[in-house]
N, CA and C atoms as an extended XYZ file, in Angstrom:
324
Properties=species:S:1:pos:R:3:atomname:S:1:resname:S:1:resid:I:1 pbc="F F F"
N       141.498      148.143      106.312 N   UNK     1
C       141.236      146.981      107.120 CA  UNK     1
C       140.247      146.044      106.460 C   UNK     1
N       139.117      146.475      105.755 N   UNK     2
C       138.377      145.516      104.990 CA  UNK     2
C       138.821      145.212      103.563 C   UNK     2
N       139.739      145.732      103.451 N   UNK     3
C       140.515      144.783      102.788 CA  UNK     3
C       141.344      143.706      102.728 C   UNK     3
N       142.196      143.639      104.440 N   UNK     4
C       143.073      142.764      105.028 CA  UNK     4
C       141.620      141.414      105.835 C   UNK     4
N       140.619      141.852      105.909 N   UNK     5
C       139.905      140.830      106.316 CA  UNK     5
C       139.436      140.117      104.605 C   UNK     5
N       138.903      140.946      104.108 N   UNK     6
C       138.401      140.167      102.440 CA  UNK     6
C       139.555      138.946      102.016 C   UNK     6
N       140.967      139.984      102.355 N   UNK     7
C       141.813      138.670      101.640 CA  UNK     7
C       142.389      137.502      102.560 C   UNK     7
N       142.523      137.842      103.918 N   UNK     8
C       142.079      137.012      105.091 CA  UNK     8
C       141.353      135.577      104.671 C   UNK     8
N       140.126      136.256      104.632 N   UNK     9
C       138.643      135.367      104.097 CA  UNK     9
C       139.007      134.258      102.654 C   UNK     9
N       139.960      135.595      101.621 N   UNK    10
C       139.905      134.330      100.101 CA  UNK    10
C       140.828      133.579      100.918 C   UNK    10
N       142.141      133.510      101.602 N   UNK    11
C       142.867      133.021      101.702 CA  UNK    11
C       142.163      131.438      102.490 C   UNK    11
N       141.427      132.119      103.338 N   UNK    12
C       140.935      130.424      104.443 CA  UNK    12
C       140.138      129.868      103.218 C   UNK    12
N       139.593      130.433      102.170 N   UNK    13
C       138.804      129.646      101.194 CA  UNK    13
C       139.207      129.073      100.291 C   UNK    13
N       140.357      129.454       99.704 N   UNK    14
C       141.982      128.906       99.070 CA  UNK    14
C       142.147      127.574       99.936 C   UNK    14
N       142.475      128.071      101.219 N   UNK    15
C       143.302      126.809      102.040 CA  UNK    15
C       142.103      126.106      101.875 C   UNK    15
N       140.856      126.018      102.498 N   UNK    16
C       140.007      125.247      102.103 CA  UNK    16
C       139.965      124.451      100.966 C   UNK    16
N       139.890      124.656       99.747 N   UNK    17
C       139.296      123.961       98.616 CA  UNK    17
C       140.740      123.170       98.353 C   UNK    17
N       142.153      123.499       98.535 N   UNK    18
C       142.965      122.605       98.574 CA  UNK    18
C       143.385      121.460       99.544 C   UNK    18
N       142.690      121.864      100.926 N   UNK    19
C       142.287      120.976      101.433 CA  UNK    19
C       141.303      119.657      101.040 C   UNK    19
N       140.289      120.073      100.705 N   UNK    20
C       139.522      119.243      100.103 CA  UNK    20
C       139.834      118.702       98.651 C   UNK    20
N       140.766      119.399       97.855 N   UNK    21
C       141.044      118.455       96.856 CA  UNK    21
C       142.075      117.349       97.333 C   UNK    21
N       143.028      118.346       98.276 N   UNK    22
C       143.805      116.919       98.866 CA  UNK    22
C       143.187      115.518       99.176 C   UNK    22
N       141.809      115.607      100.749 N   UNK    23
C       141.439      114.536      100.598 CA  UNK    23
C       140.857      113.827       99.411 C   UNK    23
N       140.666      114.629       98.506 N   UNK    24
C       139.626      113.838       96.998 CA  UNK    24
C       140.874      113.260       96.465 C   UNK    24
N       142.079      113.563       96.684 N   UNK    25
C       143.259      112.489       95.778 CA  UNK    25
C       143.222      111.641       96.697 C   UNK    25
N       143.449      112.043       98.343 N   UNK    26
C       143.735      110.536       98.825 CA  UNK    26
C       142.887      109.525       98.979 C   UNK    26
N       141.579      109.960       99.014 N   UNK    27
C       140.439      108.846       99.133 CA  UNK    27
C       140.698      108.159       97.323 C   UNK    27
N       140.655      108.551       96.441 N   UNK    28
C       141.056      108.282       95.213 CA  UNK    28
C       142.024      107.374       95.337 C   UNK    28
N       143.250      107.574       95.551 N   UNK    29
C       144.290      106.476       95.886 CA  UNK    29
C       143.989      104.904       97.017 C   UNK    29
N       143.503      105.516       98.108 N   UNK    30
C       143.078      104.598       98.745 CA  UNK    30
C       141.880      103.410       98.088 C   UNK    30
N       140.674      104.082       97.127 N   UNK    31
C       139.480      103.600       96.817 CA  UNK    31
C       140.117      102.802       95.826 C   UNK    31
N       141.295      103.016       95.551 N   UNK    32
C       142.008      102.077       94.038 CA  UNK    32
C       142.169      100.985       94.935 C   UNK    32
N       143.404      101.111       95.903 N   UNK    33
C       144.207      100.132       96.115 CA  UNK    33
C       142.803       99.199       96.794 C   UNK    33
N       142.133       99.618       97.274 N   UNK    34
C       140.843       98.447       97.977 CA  UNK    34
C       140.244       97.873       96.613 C   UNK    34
N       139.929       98.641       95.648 N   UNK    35
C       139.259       97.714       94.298 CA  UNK    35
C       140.037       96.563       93.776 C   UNK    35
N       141.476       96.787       93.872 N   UNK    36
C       142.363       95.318       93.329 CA  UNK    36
C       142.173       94.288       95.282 C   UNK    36
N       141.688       94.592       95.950 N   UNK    37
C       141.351       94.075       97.160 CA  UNK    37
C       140.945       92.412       96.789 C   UNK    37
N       139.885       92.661       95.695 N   UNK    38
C       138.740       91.587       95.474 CA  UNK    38
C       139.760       90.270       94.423 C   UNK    38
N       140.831       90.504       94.338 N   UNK    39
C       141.467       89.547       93.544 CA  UNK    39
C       141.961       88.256       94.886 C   UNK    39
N       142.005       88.150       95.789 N   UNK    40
C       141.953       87.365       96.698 CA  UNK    40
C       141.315       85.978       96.620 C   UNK    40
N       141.863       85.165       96.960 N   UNK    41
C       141.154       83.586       96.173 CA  UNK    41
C       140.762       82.913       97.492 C   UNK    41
N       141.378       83.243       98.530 N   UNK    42
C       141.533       82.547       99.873 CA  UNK    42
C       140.422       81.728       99.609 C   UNK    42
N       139.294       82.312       99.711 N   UNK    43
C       137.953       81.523      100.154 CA  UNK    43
C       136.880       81.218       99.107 C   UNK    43
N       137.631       81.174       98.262 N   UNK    44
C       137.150       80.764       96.816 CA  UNK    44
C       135.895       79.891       96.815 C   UNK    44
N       136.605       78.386       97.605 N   UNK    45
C       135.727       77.420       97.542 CA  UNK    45
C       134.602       77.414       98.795 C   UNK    45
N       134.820       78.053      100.095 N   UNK    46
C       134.019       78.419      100.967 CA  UNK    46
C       132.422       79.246      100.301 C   UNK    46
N       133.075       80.326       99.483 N   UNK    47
C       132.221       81.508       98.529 CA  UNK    47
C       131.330       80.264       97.785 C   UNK    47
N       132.017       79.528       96.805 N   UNK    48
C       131.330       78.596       96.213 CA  UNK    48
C       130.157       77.730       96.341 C   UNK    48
N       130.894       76.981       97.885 N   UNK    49
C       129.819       75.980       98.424 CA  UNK    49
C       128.347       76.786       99.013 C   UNK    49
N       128.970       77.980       99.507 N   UNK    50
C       127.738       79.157       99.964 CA  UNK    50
C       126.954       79.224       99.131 C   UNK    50
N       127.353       79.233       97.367 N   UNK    51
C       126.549       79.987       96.719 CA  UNK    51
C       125.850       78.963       95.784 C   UNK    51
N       126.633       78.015       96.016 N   UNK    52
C       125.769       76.371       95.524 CA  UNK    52
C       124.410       76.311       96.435 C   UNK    52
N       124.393       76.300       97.662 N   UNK    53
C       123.779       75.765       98.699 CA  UNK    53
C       122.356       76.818       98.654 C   UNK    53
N       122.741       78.300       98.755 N   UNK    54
C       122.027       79.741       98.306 CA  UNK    54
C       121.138       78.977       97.303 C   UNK    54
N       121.636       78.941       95.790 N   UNK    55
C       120.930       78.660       94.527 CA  UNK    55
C       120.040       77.392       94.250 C   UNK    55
N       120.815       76.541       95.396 N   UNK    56
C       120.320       75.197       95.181 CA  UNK    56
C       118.923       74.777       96.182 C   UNK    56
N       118.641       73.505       96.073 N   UNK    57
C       117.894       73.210       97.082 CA  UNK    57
C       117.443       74.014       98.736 C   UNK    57
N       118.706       73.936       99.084 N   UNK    58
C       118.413       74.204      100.674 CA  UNK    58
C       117.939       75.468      100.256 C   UNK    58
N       118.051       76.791       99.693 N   UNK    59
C       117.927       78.047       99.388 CA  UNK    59
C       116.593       78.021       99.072 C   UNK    59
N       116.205       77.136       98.689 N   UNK    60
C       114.767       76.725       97.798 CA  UNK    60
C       113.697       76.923       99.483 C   UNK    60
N       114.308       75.166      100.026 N   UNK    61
C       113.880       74.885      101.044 CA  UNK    61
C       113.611       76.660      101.958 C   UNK    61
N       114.550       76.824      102.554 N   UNK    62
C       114.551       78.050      103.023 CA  UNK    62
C       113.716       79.333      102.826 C   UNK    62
N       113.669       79.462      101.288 N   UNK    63
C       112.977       80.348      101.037 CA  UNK    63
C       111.120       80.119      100.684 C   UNK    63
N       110.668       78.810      100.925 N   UNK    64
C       109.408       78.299      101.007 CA  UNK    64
C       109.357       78.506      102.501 C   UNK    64
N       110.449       78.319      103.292 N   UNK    65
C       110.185       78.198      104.680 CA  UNK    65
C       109.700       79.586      104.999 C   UNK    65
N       110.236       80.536      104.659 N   UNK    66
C       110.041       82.223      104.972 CA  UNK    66
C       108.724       82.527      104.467 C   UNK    66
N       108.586       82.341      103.407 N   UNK    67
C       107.040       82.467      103.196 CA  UNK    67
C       105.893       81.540      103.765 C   UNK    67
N       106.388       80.201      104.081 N   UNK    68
C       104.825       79.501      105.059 CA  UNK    68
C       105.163       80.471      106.042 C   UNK    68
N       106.316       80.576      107.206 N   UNK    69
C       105.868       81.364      108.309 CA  UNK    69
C       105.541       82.612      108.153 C   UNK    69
N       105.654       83.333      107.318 N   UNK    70
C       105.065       84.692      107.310 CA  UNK    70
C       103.795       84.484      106.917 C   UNK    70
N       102.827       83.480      105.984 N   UNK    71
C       101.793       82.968      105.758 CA  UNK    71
C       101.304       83.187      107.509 C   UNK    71
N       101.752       81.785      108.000 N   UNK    72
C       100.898       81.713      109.565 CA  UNK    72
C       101.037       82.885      110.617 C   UNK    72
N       101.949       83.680      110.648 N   UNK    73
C       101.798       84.742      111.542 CA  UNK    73
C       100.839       86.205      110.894 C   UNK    73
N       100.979       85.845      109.355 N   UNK    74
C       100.141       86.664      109.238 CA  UNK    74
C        98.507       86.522      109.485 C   UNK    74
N        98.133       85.293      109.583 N   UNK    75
C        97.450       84.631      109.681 CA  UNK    75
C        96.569       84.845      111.466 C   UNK    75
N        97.899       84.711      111.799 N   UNK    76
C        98.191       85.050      113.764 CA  UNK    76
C        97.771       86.357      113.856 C   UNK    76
N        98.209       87.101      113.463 N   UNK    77
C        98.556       88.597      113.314 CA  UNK    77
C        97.181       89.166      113.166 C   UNK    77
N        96.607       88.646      111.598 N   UNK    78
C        95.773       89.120      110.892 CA  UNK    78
C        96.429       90.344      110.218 C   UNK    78
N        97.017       90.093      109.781 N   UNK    79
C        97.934       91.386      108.899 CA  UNK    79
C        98.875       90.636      108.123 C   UNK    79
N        98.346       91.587      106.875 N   UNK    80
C        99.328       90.696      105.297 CA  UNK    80
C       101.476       91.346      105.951 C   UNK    80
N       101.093       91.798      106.545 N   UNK    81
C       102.961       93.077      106.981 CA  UNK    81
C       103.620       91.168      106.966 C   UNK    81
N       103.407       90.410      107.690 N   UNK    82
C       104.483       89.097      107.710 CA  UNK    82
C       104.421       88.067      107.063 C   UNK    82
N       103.302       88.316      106.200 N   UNK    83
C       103.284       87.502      104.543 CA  UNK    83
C       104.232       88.635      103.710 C   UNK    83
N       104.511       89.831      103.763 N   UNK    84
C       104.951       90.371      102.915 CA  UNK    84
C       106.528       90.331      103.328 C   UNK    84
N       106.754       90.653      104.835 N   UNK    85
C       107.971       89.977      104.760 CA  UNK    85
C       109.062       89.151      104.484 C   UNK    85
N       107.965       87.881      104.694 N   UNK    86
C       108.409       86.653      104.567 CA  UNK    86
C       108.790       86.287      103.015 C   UNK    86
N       108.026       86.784      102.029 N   UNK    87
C       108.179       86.569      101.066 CA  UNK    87
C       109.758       87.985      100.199 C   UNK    87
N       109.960       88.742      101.117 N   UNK    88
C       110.751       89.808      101.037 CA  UNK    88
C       111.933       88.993      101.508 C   UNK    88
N       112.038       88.101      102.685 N   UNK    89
C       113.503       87.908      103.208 CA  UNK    89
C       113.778       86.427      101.770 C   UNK    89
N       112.369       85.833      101.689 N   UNK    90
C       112.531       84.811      100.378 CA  UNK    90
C       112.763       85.564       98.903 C   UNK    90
N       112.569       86.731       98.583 N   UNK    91
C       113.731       87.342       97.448 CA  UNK    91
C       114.924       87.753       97.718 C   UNK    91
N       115.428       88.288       98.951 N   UNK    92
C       116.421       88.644       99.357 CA  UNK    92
C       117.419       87.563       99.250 C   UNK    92
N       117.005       86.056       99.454 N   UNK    93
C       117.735       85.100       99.435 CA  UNK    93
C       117.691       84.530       98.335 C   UNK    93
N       117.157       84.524       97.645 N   UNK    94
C       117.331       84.088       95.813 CA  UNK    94
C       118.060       85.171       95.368 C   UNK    94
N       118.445       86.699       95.716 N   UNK    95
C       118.838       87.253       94.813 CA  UNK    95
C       120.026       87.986       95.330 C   UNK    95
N       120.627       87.158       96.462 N   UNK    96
C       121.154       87.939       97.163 CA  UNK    96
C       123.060       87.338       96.634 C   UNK    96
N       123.303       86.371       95.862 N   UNK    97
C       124.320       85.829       95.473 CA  UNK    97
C       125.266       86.737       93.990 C   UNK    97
N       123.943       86.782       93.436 N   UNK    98
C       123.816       87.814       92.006 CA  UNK    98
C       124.566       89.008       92.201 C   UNK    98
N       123.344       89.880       93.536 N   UNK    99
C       123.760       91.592       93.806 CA  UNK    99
C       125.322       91.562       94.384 C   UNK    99
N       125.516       90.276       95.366 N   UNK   100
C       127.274       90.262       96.074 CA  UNK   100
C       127.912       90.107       94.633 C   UNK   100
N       127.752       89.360       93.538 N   UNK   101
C       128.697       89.234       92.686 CA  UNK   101
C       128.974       90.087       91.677 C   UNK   101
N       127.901       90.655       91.593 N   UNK   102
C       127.835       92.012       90.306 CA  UNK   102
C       129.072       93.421       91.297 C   UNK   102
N       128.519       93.347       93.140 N   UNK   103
C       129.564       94.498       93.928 CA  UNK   103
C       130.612       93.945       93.174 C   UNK   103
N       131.118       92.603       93.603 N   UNK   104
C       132.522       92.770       93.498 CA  UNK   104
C       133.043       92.726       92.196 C   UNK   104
N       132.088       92.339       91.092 N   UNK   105
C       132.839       92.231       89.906 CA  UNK   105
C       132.764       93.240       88.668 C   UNK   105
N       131.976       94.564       89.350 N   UNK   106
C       132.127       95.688       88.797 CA  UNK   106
C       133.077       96.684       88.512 C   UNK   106
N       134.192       96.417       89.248 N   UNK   107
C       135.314       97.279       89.197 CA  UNK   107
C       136.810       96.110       88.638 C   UNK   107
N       136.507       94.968       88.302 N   UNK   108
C       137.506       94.361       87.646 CA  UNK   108
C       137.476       94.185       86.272 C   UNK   108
């Protein structure tokens, strides 16, 4: 009998690991067909004007704006935490055009 349970046991551990290689092919297949995903042009020029506007001026504007108000509330506050923010959501937005373009253009 402890033998009919031992091979019992390899057997669910068999079915197991081919289970799991199964899903590792299909997520594999699936993770392909989403990487040719990014060849899509639809919104090409939408993406564009975003990332003009991001780099350019207003982005500028914007990101001086995040740091005066985190300046005055920290100020309010008395705690540097919303000067450091502020100046955190103002890198996030200078650098945030770069990190989206490097996602998508790493796998083409």
């Amino acid at each position: 009998m402890i033998t009919n349970n031992n091979t019992r046991y390899l057997n669910e551990d068999v079915l197991k690991k081919i289970q799991f290689a199964f899903a590792l092919m299909v997520l594999t297949a699936l993770f392909s067909v989403m990487a040719h995903a990014g060849m899509d042009t639809t919104f090409d020029g939408w993406v564009d004007a975003m990332t003009a506007w991001i780099e350019g001026s207003l982005g500028k504007g914007i990101s001086i704006a995040f740091v005066v108000v985190g300046i005055v509330m920290g100020v309010v506050r008395q705690s540097l935490i919303s000067f450091a923010i502020g100046v955190g959501c103002a890198l996030g937005l200078n650098y945030t055009p770069a990190v989206i373009n490097g996602m998508f253009t790493a796998f083409m």
